[in-house]
N, C-alpha and C positions, 0 to 999 in steps of 0.2 A: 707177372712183370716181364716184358720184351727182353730179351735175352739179345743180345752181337750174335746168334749163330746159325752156323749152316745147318737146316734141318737134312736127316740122315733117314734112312730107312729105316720103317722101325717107332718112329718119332709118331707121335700123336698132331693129330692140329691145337690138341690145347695142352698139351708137355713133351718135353724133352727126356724118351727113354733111359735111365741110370743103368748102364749096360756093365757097369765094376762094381758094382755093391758088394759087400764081404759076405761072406756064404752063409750065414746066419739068415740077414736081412734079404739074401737073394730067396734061398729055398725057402719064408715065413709065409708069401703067400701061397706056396703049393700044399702048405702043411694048414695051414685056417684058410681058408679060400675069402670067408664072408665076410665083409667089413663089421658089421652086427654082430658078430663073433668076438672082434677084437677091439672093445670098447673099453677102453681106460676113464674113469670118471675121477676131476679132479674138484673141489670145491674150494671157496677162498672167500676170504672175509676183508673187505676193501676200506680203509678208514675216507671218509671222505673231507677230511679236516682243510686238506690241501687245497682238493679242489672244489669247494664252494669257495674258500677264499680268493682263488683262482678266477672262477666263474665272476664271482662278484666284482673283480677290478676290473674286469672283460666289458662286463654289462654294465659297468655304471656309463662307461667309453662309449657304446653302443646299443640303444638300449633297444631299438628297433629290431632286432634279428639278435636273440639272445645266443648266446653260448648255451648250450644242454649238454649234461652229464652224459646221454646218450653216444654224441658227439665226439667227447673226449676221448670214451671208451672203446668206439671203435677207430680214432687216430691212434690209441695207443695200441690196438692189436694191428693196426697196419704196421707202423712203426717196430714192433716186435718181431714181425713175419717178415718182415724187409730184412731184420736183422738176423734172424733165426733161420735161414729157407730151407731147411729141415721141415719149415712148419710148411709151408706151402708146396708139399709133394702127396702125391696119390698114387694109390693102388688098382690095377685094371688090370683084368685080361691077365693077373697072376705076374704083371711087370712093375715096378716102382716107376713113376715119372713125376720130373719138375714139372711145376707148370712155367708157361710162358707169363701168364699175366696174374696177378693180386685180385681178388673179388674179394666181396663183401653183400653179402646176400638178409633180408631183414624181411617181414612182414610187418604191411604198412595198414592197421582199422583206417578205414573209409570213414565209420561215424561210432562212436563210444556207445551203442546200444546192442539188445540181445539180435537184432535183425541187420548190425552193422555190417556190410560186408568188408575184405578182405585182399590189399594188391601184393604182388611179390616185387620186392622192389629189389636189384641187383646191381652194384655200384663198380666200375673198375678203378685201381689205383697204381699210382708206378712211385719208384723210390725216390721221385721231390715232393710228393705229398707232404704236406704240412696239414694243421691243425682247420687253418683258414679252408685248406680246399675239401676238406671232411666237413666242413659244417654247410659251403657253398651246395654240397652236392646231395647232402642231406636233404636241406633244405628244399633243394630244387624236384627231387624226386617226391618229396614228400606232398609237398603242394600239386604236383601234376597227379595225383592219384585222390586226391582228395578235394571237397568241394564241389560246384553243383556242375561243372566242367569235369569232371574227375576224368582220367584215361582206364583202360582197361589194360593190364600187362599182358607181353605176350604168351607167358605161360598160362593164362588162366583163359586168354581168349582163344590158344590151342585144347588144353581141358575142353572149356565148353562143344567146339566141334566134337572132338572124339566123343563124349558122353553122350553123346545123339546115334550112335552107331550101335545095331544090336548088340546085348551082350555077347553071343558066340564068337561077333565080327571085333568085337572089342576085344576081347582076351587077345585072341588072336593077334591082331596088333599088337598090343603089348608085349607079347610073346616075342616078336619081330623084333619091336626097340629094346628087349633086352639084349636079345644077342646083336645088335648093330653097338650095344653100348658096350658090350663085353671089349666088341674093337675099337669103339671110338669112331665109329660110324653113322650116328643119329647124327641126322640132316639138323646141322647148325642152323636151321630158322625154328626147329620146335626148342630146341635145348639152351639158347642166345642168352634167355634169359631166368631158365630152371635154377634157384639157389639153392639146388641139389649138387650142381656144378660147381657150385662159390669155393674159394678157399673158404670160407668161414658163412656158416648161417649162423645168425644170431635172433632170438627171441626176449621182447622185452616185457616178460611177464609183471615185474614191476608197476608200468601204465595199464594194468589194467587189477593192481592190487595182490599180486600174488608172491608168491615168496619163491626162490631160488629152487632150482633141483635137478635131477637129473633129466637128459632127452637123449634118447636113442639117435643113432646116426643111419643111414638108411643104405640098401645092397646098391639102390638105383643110385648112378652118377658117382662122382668122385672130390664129392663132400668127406673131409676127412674133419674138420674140425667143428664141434656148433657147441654156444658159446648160449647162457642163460641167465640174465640180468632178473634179479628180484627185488623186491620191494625195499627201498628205502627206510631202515628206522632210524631208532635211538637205543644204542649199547654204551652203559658203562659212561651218559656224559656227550657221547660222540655220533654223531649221523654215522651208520656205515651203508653197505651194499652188499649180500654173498652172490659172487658168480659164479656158475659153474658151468665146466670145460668138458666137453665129451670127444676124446679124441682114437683118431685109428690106429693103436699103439703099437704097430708094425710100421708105421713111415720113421720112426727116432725111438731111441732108448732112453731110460729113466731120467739118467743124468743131464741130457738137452732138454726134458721136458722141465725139470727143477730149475736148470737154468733158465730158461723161457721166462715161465713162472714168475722169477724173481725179477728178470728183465720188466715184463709188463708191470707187476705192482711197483718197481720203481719210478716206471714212468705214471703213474697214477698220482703218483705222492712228489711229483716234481712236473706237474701240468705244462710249466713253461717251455720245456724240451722239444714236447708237442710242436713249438712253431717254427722248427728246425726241419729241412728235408728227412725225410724218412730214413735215408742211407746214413745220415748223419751218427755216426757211433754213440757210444752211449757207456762209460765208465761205473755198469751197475753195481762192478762186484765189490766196490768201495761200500755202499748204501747198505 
């Protein structure tokens, strides 16, 4: 999210160095270096009562461009990170940085088979996001990636180059972009649209049958958060959903992430808040 400010020395192109951190959180990355070290795994069990009943007044209105559960889910994690921006900070190069802008990173099936391939699709958002513009943009990438038009992403269409390059000459590279990433110097046309960068990768294991769990978060980029959508049942009477949170538990403390937490399942079970700007407060701790 665009921040009002003067960028300083020190400053990343894609965050604003936290140069006062309290000495805990300042000295955390020199004491665990690895993101993959410091993986907090949180799990949660979502009633979805609300909003299919939500969905259902949406789509009867519209019936042409459905509302999806999909959709909801990650308006309510923008809307949380908007509110939270705890949530949407990274660790590099042993520094904490805000980021300037909101992502939202997802892999997109081409076609529902074993031969299906696979687009990386990477959305930005800013704090008037609403509900409507989470589903416009959904939509829209979604369709660009799929069908007999289908686009190729740029991450995947840089992949394919490099993977042509001897293996010695490849490492080697890599080798390179690690340490340009340590600084924050990988040339913004290979990384534009890597959902290693996102504030949030999410996977929706769900669409293709599977149940909820853990995912590793990865050393490459400054992905701190990825987010795991599983299957759809029936507990106790009630549709639910388990998602689970895998986060780098050196950018906030226990207590912001509880709060979080609660923040997002509030907005789950109250859908309509969703079509409020993002910045829009939210009086969770009533719920």
């Amino acid at each position: 999210m665009t921040e009002k400010y003067k960028r300083r020395r020190g400053d990343r192109r894609d965050g604003r160095w936290l140069r006062n951190m309290d000495p805990m959180h300042a000295f955390m990355p020199y004491l665990y270096p690895n993101k993959t070290d410091n993986e907090a795994f949180i799990s949660e069990r979502i009633d979805l009562t609300r909003v299919n009943e939500y969905m259902a007044a949406k789509n009867a209105e519209q019936p042409e461009m459905k509302y999806k559960l999909f959709q909801i889910i990650v308006a309510a994690l923008v809307k949380t990170i908007t509110l939270r921006p705890k949530m949407n900070r990274f660790i590099k190069g042993y520094r904490t940085y805000q980021r300037f802008d909101l992502t939202v990173a997802f892999v997109v099936k081409k076609e529902f088979s074993d031969d299906g391939g696979e687009a990386l699709a990477y959305l930005s958002f800013d704090e008037d996001t609403t509900l409507e513009t989470v589903r416009e943009k959904v939509y829209e990438i979604v369709d660009r990636y799929r069908g007999p038009a289908a686009q190729v992403d740029n991450s995947t269409a840089d992949m394919d180059i490099l993977t042509k390059l001897p293996r010695f000459l490849l490492r080697f590279v890599v080798w390179i972009l690690h340490k340009l990433d340590f600084y924050g110097r990988v040339p913004y046309t290979l990384i534009k649209e890597d959902p290693n960068q996102a504030t949030v990768f999410m996977t929706n294991l769900g669409s293709i049958g599977l149940k909820s769990g853990y995912h590793h978060l990865s050393n490459w980029g400054t992905n701190s958060i990825f987010v795991i959508l599983g299957e759809k049942r029936m507990v106790d009477g009630r549709e639910v959903i388990d998602i689970g949170l895998t986060l780098d538990e050196r950018i906030a403390d226990g207590y912001y992430y509880s709060k979080t937490v609660k923040l997002f399942k509030y907005l789950l079970q109250h859908p309509e808040l969703l079509e409020t700007p993002a910045k829009e407060e939210v009086d969770y701790e009533r719920g």
